[in-house]
C-alpha positions in Angstrom: 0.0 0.0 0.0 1.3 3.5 -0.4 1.7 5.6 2.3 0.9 8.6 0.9 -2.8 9.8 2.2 -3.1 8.8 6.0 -5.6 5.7 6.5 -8.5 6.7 8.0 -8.8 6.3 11.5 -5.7 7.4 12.2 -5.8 11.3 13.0 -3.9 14.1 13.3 -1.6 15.3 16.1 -3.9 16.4 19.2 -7.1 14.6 17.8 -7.8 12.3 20.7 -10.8 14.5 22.4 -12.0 14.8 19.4 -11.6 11.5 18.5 -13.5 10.8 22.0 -16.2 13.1 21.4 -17.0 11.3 18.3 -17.2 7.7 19.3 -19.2 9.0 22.2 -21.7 10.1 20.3 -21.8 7.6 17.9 -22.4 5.2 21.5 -25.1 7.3 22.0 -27.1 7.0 18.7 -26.5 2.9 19.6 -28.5 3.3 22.9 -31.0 5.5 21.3 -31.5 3.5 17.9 -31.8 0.1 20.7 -34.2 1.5 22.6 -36.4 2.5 19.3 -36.3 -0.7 18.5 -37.2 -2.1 21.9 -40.3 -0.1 22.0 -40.9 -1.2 18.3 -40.9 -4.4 19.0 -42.8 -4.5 22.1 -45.6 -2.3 21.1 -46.1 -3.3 17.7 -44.2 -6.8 16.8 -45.6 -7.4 13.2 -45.0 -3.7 12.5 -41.4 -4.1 13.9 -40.6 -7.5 12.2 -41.9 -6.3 8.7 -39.4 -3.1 9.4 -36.4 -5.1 10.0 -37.2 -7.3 7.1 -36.7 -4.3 4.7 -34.4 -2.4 6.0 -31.6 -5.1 7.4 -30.1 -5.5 3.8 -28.5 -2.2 3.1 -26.8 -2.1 6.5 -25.3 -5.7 5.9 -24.7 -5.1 2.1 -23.1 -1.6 3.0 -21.3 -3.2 6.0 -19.7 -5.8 3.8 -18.8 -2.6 1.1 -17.2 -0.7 3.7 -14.7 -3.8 4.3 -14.0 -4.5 0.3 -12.9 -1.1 0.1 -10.7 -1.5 3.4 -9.0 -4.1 1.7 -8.8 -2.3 -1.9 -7.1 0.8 0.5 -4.9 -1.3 2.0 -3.6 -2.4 -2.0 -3.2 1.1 -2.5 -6.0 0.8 -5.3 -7.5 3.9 -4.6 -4.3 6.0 -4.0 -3.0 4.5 -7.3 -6.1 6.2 -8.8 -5.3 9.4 -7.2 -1.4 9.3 -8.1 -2.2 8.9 -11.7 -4.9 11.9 -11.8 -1.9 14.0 -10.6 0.6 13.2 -12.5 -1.4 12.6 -15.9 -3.5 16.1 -15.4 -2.5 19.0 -17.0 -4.4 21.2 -15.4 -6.8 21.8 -12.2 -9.7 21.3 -14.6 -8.7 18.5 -16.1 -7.7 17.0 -12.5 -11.2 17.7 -11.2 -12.8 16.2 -14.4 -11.1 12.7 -13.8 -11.6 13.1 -9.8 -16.1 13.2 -10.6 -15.3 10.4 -13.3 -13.6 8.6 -10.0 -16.1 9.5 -7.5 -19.1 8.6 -10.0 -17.8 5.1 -10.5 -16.7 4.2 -6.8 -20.0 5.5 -5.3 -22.3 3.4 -7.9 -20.0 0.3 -7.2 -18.9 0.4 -3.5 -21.5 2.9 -1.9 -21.1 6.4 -1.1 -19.8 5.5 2.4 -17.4 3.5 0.7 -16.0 6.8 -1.7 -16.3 9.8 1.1 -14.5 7.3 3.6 -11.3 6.5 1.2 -11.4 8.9 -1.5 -11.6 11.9 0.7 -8.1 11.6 1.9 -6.4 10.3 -1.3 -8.3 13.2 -3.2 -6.9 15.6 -0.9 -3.2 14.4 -0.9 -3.7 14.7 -4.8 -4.6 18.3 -4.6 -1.8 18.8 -2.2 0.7 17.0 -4.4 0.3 19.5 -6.8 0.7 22.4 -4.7 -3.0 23.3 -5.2 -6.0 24.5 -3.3 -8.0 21.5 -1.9 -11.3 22.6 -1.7 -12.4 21.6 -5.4 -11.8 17.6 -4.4 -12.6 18.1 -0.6 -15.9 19.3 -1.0 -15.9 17.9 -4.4 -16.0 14.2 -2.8 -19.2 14.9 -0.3 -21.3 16.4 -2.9 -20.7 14.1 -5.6 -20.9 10.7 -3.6 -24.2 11.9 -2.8 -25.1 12.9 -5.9 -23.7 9.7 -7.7 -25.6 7.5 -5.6 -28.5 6.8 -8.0 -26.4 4.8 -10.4 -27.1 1.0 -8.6 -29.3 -0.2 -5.8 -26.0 -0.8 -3.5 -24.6 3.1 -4.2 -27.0 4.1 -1.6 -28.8 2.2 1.7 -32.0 4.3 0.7 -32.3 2.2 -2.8 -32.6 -0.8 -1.0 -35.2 0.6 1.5 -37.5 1.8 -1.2 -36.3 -1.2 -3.7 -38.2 -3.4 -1.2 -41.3 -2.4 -2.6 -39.9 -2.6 -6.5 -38.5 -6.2 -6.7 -36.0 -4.6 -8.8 -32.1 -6.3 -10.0 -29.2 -4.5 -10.1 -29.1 -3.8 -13.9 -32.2 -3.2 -14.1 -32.1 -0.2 -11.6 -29.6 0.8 -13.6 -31.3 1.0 -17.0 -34.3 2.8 -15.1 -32.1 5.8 -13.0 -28.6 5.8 -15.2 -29.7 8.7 -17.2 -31.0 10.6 -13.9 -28.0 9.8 -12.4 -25.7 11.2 -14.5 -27.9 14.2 -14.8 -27.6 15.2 -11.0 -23.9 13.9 -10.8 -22.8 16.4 -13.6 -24.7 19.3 -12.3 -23.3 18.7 -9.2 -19.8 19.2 -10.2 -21.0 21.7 -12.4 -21.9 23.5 -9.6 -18.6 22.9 -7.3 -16.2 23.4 -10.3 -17.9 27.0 -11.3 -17.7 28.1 -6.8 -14.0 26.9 -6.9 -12.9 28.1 -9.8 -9.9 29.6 -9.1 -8.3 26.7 -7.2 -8.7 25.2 -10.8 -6.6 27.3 -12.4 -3.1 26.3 -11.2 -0.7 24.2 -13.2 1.4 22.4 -11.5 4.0 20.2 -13.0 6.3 17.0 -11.7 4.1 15.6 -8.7 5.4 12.3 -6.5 5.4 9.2 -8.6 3.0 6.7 -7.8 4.1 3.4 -6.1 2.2 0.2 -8.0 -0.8 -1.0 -6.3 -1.1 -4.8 -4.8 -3.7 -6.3 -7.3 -4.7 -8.9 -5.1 -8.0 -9.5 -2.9 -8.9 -5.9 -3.3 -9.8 -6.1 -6.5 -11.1 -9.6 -7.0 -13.2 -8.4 -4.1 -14.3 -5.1 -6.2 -14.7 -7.5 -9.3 -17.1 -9.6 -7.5 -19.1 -7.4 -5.2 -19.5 -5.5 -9.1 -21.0 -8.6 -10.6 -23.4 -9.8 -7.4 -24.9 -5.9 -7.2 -26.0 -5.8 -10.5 -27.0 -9.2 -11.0 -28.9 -10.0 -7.8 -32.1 -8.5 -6.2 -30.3 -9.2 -3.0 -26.7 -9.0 -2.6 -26.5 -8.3 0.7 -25.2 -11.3 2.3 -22.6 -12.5 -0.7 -21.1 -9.1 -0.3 -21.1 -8.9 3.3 -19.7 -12.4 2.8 -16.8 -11.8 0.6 -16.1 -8.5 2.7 -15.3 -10.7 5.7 -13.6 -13.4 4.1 -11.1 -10.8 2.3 -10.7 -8.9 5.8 -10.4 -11.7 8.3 -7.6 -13.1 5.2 -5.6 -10.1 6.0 -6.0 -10.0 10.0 -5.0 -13.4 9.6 -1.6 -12.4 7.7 -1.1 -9.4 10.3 -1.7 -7.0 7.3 -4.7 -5.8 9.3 -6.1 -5.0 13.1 -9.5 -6.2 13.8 -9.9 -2.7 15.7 -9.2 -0.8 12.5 -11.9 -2.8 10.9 -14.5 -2.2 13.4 -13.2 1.8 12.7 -14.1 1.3 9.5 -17.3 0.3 10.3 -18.4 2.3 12.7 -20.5 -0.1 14.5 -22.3 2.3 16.6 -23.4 4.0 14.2 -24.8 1.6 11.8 -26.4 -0.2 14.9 -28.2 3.4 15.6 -29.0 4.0 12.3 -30.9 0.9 11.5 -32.6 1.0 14.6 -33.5 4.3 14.4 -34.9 3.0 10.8 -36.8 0.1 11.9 -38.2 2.5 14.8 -39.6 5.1 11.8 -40.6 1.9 9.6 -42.7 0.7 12.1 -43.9 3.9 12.7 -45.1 4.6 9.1 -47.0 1.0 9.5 -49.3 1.7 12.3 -49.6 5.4 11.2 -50.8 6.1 8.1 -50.0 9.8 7.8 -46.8 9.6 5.8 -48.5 7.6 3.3 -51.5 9.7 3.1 -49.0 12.8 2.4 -47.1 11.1 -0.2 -50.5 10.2 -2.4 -51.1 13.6 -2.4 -48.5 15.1 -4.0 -47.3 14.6 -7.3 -43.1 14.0 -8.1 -41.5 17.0 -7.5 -43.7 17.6 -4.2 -42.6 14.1 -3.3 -39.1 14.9 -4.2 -38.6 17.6 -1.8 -41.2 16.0 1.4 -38.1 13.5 1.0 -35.3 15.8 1.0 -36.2 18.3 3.9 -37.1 14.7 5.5 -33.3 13.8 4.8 -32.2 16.9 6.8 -34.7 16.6 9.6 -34.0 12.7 10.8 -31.1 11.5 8.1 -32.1 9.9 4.8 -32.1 6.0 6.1 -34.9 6.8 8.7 -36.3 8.6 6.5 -36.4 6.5 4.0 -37.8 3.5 5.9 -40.9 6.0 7.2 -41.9 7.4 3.9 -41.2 4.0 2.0 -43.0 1.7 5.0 -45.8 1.4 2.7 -45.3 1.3 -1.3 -45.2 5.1 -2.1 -46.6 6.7 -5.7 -43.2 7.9 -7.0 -40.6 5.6 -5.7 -38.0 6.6 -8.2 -39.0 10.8 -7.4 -38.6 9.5 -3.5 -35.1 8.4 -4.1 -34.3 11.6 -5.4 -35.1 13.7 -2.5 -33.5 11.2 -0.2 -30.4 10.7 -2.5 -29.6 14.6 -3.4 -31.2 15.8 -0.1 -28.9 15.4 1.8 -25.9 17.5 0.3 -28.1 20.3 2.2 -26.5 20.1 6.0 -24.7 17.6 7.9 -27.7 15.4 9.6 -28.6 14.4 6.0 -26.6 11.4 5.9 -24.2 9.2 7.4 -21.7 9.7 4.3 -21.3 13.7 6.2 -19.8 11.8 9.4 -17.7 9.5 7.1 -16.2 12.7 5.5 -15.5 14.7 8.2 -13.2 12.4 10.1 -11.2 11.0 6.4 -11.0 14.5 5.9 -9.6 15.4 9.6 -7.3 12.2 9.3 -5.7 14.3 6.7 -5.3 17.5 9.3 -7.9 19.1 6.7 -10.2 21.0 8.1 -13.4 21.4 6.1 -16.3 23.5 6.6 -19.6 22.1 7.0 -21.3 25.7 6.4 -19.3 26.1 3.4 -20.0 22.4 2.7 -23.9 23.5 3.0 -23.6 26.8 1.4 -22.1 24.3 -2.0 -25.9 22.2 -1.7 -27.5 24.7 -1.1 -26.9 25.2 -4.8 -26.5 22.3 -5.9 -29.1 20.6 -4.2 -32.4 22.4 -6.3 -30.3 22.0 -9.9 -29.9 18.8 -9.6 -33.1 17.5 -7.9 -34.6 19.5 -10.8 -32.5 17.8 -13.5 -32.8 14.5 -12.0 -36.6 14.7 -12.1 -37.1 16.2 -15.2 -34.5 13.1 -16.5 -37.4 11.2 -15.2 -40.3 13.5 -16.5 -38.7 12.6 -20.0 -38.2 8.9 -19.8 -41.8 8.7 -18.4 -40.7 7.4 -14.4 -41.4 8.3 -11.7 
């Protein structure tokens, strides 16, 4: 592996409090989520189990993700990547241009955890490399992960949520979003490229050569977890599968620390998110006022009840309150959840992920600016993505 961009979960100089503050509080979203689901399950069991049954997939398939691209880090895959946008761009432009391409394609095939967790920091040493300003790839990375992750049901936990109504494959998700997808992704960086501007200006010449990457398990691993996405309704378990096997290989061959996996993870988290989920899903099962709001409003209206949703209690609750019952415009719903986000930090877990690769790197990004950047972004591309849609007669 290179040893270029810092691994996450290892942080800078005089991070421990704030290293502390963070895993308290993602201990705290466990206890809350638990207790959610207690009360779930005690008050309304067939509510609770019907839940669980749609929304345990994503945080498996996104758990076993998470662990492919620990091991494809570890191979140096993705810093490869980022070495050879360096060297090979001739301008900030052209860097940029290659780093959405990168983004786009790690997001729709390893999740948007997956990109903001790993890219973040090899982005940012790329930048730095070259002598210029970071912000372009920093921010760059947030927005577009969330933006990109209509491409494939595993690019984004919300898919699967709502997918659980839709019976939908891999490729076949694909054919129906694709052209949305690539709608909101370009706008996106549209949008970031013309606010940063002049940190893509610079032309910079002669960056560090890029050690080879290992191509071992990483990217058999990729390969695979590629293949079983797009093939199966269901790839949850295969991937979360092949994500062990390849991690407990290189714990085994003291290439890796169980604790750094469990890092990676962030177990707390995912343990409050989905019970926080369930908790909602239920919720939206017994009560049928989400429903009932949904079937009144047309696309666009659904579009943005999803986003400010996003905001208000994070896009996987969210999504597994407004998609408990089978809602009129799945495909709308997805875009408010997906692109929603990119508004403020609660939207999403990907935000959390960010902000610690990003500190790992003794970055310090801005989550106003960060919001002030959706803030933009956030209505083009919702708007572009659903009239995508309009046209190709989803919705």
């Amino acid at each position: 592996m290179t040893d270029s961009p810092e691994r996450i979960g290892q942080e800078a100089p005089g991070g421990s409090t704030t290293i502390r503050s963070r895993s308290s509080l993602g201990w705290w979203l466990a206890a809350v989520g638990l207790a959610g689901l207690i009360a779930a399950a005690l008050s309304h069991p067939s509510a609770a189990r019907s839940a669980a049954a749609q929304d345990w997939p994503p945080f498996v398939l996104v758990a076993g993700l998470l662990l492919i691209g620990l091991v494809a880090d570890d191979d140096g895959l993705f810093a490869a990547v980022g070495h050879c946008l360096a060297c090979s761009a001739p301008s900030g432009i052209v860097l940029f241009c290659g780093a959405v391409m990168m983004i786009g394609v790690v997001t729709a095939v390893l999740n948007l955890d997956t990109s903001v967790a790993f890219l973040t920091p090899v982005l940012i040493y790329a930048a730095r490399s070259r002598g210029e300003g970071e912000g372009p790839l920093l921010y760059g990375c947030l927005l577009l992960s969330n933006a990109g992750s209509l491409f494939l049901p595993g690019s984004n936990l919300t898919n699967l949520i709502v997918l659980g109504h839709l019976h939908l494959s891999g490729g076949q998700f694909l054919a129906h979003m694709w052209a949305a997808a690539l709608a909101s992704l370009v706008v996106t960086a549209t949008v970031v490229g013309a606010v940063e501007h002049r940190s893509l200006r610079v032309r910079v010449v002669d960056p560090t050569p890029a050690e080879r990457p290992a191509l071992g398990l990483g990217l058999v691993a990729v390969l695979a977890a590629t293949v079983l996405v797009v093939v199966l309704h269901n790839a949850a378990i295969p991937v979360a599968a092949i994500g062990l096997v390849v991690v407990a290989a290189r714990i085994l061959k003291g290439k890796e620390s169980s604790r750094h996996a469990t890092e990676v993870l962030g177990v707390p988290v995912l343990v409050g998110l989905f019970g926080v989920a369930v908790t909602l899903g239920t919720l939206g099962r017994v009560w049928s006022g989400p429903a009932d709001l949904l079937s009144h409003l047309d696309s666009w209206g659904t579009a943005v009840v999803a986003a400010g949703s996003s905001v208000l209690v994070n896009n996987l609750p969210a999504a597994s309150l407004l998609a408990a019952r089978r809602p009129d415009h799945p495909f709308s719903l997805l875009v408010g959840l997906n692109l929603g986000p990119n508004l403020f930090v609660t939207g999403s877990l990907a935000w959390f992920l960010w902000l610690r690769a990003a500190r790992s790197t003794s970055s310090h990004p801005s989550i106003a600016k960060a919001s002030r950047l959706g803030a933009i972004a956030v209505p083009l591309s919702m708007a572009a993505a659903l009239g995508v849609l309009a046209l190709t007669g989803l919705r």
